[in-house]
N, C-alpha and C positions, 0 to 999 in steps of 0.2 A: 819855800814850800816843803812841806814834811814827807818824806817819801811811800809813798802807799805799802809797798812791799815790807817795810818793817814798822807796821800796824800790827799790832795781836787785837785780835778779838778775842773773847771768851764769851760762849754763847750757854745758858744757865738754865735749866728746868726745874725749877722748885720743888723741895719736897711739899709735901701739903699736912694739914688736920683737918680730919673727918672723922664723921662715925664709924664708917665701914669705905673701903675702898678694891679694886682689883684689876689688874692689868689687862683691859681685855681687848687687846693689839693697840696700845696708845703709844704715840710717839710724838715729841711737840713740833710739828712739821712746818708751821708757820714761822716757827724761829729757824729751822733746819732751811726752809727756804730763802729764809734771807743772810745765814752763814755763808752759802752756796754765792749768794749776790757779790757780797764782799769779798767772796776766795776770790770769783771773778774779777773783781777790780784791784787786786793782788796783794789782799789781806791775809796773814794768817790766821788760820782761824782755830779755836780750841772749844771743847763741850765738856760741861761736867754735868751728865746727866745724874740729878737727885733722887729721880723716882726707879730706884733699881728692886729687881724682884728678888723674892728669895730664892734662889737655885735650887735649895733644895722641895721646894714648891710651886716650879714650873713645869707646863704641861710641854708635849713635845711641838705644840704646834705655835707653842710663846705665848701664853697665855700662863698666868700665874699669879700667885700673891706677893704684893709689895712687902717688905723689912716694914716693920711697925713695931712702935714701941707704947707703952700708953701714956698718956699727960693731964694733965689737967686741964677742966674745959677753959675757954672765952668766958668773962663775966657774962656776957650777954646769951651765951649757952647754961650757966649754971645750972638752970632748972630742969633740962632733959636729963633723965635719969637712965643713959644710956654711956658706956664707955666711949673714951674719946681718944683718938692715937695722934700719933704722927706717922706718915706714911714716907717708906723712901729712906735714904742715907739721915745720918743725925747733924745738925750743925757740926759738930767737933768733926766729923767725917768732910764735911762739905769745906773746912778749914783746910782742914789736913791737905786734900786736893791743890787746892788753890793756893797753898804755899809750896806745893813743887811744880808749880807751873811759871814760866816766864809772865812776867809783870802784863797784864792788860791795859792799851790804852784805854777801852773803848768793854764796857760787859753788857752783855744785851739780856734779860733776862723776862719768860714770857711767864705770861699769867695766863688758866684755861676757865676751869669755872669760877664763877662771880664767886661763891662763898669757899672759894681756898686762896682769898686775896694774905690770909694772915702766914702762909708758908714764904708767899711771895714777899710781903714789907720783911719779915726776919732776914731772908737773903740779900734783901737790902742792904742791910744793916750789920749783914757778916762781910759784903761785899766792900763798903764805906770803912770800915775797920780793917781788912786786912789789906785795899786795894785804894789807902786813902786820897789819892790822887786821880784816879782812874774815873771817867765816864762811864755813868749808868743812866741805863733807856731800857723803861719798863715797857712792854706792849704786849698783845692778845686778847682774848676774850673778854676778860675783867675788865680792862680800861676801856674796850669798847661800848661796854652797854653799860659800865656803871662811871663813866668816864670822871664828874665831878666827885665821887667816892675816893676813886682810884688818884686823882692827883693831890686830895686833901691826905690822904694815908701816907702817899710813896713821895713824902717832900724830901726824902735824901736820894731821891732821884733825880738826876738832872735833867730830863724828858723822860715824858707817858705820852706812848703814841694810840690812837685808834688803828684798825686795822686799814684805814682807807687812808691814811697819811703817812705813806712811802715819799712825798716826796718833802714832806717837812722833817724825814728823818734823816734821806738824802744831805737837805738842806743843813740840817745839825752837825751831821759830820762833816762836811766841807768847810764850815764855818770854825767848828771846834777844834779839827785835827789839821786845820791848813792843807787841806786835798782835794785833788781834784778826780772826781769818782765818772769815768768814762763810761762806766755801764750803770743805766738806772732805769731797768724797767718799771711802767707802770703797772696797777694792779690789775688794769685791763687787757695786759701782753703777756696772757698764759704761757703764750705759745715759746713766748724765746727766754722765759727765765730759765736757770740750770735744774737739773736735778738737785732735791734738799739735798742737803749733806750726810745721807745716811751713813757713808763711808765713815765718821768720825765714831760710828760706835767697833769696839771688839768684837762683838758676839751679834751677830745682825741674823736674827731668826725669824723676821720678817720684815717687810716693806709695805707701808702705808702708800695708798696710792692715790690720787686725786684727779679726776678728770675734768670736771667741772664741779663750778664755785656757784652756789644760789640756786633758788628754788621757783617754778614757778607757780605754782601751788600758795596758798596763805591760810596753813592750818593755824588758829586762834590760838596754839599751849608755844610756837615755837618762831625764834628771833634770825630763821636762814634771811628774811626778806630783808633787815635791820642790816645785821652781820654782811648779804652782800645784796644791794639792792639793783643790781646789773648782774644777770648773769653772763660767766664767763668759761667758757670752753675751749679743751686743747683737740689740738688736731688728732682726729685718733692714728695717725703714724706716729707722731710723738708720743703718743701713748702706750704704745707699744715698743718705740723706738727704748723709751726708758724700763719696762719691763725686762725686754730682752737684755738689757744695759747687766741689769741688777741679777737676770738670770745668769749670764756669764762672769759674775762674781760669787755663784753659787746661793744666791737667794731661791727656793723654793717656794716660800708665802707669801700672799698679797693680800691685801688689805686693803679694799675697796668703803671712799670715805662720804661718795660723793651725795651730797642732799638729793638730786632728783634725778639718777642716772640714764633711767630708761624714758624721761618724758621725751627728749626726740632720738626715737628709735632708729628710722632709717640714715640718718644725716651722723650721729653719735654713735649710740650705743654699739648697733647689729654690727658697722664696721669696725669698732675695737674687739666686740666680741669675737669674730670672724678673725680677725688678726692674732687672736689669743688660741685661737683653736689649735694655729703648730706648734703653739709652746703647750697644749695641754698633758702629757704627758708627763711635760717636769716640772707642772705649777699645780698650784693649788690655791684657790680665789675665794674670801672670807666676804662678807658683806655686812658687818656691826649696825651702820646704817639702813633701816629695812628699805626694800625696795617699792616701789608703789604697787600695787597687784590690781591696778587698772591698766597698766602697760605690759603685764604678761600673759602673751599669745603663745599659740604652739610654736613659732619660729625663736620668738625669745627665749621659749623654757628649754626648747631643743639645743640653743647655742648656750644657754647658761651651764646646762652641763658638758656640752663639748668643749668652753672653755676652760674647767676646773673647778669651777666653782663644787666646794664639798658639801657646802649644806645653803641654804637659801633664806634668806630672813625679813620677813614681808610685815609694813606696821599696818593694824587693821584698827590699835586705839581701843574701840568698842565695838561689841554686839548691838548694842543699841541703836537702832536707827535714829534716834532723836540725838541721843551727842555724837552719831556718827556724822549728824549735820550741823550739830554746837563746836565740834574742834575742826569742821572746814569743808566737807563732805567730798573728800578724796577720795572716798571707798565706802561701799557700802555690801550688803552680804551676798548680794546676786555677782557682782565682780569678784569678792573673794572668794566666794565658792568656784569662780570658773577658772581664776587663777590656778587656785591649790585642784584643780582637774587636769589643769593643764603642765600642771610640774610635777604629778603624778604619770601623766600618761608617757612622758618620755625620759622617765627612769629616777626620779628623785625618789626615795623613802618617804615615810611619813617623819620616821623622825630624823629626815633631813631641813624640814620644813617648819621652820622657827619664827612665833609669830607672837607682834608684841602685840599688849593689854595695856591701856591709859589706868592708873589706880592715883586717886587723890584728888582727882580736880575739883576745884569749886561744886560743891553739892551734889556731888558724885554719892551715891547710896555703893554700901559695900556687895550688894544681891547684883550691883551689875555685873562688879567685877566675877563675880562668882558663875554668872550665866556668863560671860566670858569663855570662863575656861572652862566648861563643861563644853562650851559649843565649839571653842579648838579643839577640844578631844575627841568629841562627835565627829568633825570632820580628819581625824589622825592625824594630827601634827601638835608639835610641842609650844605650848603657851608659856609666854614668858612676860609676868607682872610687872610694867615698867612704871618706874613711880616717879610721881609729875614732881618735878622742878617748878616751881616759877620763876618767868625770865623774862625780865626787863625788855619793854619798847614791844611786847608781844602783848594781843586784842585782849587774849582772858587775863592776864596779868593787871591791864588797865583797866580793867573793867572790874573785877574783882580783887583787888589788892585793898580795898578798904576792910573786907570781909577775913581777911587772914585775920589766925589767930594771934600772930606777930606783927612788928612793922617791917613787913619783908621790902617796900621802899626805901628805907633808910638804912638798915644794916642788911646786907648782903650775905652774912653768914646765918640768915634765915630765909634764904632759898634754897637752901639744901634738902634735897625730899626726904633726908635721914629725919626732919624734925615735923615733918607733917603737917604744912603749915595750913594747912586745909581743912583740918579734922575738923568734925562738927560731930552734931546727935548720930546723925544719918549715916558715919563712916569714920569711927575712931579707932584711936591707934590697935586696941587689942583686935579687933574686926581686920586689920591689916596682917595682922601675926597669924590669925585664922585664916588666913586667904591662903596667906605661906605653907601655912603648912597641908590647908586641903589641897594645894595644887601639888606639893611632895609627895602628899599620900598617894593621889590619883596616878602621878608618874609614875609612880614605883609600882602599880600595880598592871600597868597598860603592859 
């Protein structure tokens, strides 16, 4: 038997190609998750994170723009007539790395969205070439929804996992590396996995945080129900337990990721919140993921900001009551208005209170998005254009994917909402560029 302890891992973040890209508290936490499994079973383990920002265009609270350089599009992109980069360190960079690094048995390298599958096969393919012996296992987001894509692409990989197959990945490495892995929790034992491994970066300006996995909710534009069809929840003492963990290594930011944080309040939420309140002094609580604003009462908006939280970020999709009941009818204007009353009244700003807009979906006219943002302004807070994705094994995807102006089924680097795959009479691309810019206008003048 091969001895565990002198296992190397090397755990890989891809850089990507895109249109446009920007860091906005990302961290690949599901591969970080499972570094952490294997330290545990007494792997060492190494990161070369690809997607690194440029320092000199980061914000102080880690937020900033990725290193890009520009490239030449995908055939399959020729046509958008829009620049195309690459995001993150350069191959020759991501070489460089990986030849001062002790040999990998074993490289695990995750994939996040469907249409940045082509950063991911190139590292493949750097990893096969410099590391030609070594075991590669592709997994995350990509192989999960686009799984027959992902293993016809990534064939110089020796496993593509979905996210729900920890223990066929278990199973792989015992088999492959002659070990035997003492710790192997399942995907449903939140509660006793390790902390990810954030400790492996240098400069850790913030902490991604995950409380709970899955939604229960089935808004029609989006794949939480797919992605995790059990929801799974940690104890909010471990939740706090790992907070204070990463506060005592001088983490001040957090990074709250979770799909439906506040749906059980009293059982969940109120006591992680309430646990966060003595650390609120030296924390400071981001929320990327909007929170539901059917679940904020005056107790919730009171402890949101006694925990830290700086600013509040609520998805409301639309003004429209009709596709506020076409993408799932989570929220509608009588709940949003009492919400943004209620996180008013116990000390938020208005432009604390940051609130996404749906822009693109299937037959979506551009005058909604537009009464939109006039109606987030009306009510003082900052709108923010969020532009639809389509994404696999979700209701309006299947249901309108004949209607795209692409075959966003078959090739995955036309679900990128940089190419608009929706545009029709009723809401084309230059009408998107107009949104942009009357929602700049209006900020800049409030």
């Amino acid at each position: 038997m091969f001895h565990v302890k002198h296992i190397h891992a090397l755990l890989i973040n891809p850089f990507i190609y895109d249109f446009s890209a920007y860091n906005f508290w990302s961290k690949p936490m599901g591969l970080l998750y499972v570094g952490s499994i294997l330290r545990r079973n007494g792997f060492k383990i190494s990161l070369i994170d690809c997607m690194e920002v440029d320092k000199k265009r980061k914000k102080e609270d880690g937020r900033g723009h990725y290193l890009k350089e520009k490239v030449e599009k995908p055939k399959a992109l020729s046509g958008i007539e829009k620049p195309f980069r690459r995001y993150g360190i350069s191959p020759q960079e991501l070489k460089r790395r990986m030849l001062e690094i002790e040999k990998p048995e074993v490289v695990l390298v995750t994939s996040l969205m469907t249409y940045w599958y082509v950063g991911t096969l190139e590292v493949v393919k750097i990893v096969r070439e410099v590391f030609p012996h070594s075991k590669i296992v592709v997994g995350g987001i990509y192989p999960t929804l686009c799984e027959n894509h992902a293993k016809e692409k990534m064939e110089m990989a020796d496993l593509v996992v979905k996210n729900d197959e920890l223990d066929l990945f278990y199973r792989y490495l015992e088999e492959t590396l002659s070990v035997n892995l003492e710790f192997k929790p399942g995907d449903l034992e939140f509660n006793i996995w390790p902390y990810p491994a954030f400790d492996l970066y240098m400069d850790l300006d913030f902490v991604p945080i995950v409380t709970s996995f899955g939604c229960y909710f089935q808004c029609t534009y989006c794949a939480a129900k797919y992605l995790h069809p059990k929801i799974k929840k940690r104890d909010p003492k471990n939740v706090i337990a790992e907070i204070s963990h990463w506060v005592s290594l001088g983490v001040k930011r957090f990074v709250l990721y979770d799909d439906c944080f506040l749906q059980d309040k009293e059982n969940h939420a109120i006591p992680i919140l309430n646990g966060l309140k003595s650390l609120s002094g030296e924390i400071q609580i981001f929320n990327p993921n909007g929170l539901n604003a059917q679940f904020i009462d005056f107790q919730v908006g009171e402890l949101l900001l006694q925990a830290g939280f700086r600013e509040v970020r609520i998805g409301l999709e639309s003004a429209n009551p009709l596709t506020q009941r076409r993408t799932g009818g989570k929220v509608d204007r009588r709940i949003f208005e009492n919400a943004i009353s209620v996180l008013k009244s116990v000390g938020f700003r208005g432009r604390d209170i940051h609130v996404y807009l749906l822009a693109g979906i299937p037959f979506q006219r551009w005058e909604e998005v537009k009464e939109g943002i006039d109606y987030v302004l009306e009510m003082g807070c900052q709108p923010h254009i969020a532009e639809y994705s389509p994404c696999p094994h979700t209701e309006m995807f299947e249901r309108f994917k004949a209607f795209a102006r692409f075959p966003i089924e078959e090739e995955p680097l036309f679900q990128n909402n940089s190419v608009f795959p929706f545009a029709w009479s009723g809401f084309k691309e230059e009408d998107l560029q107009f949104l942009k810019g009357y929602l700049r206008t209006r900020l800049s003048n409030v």
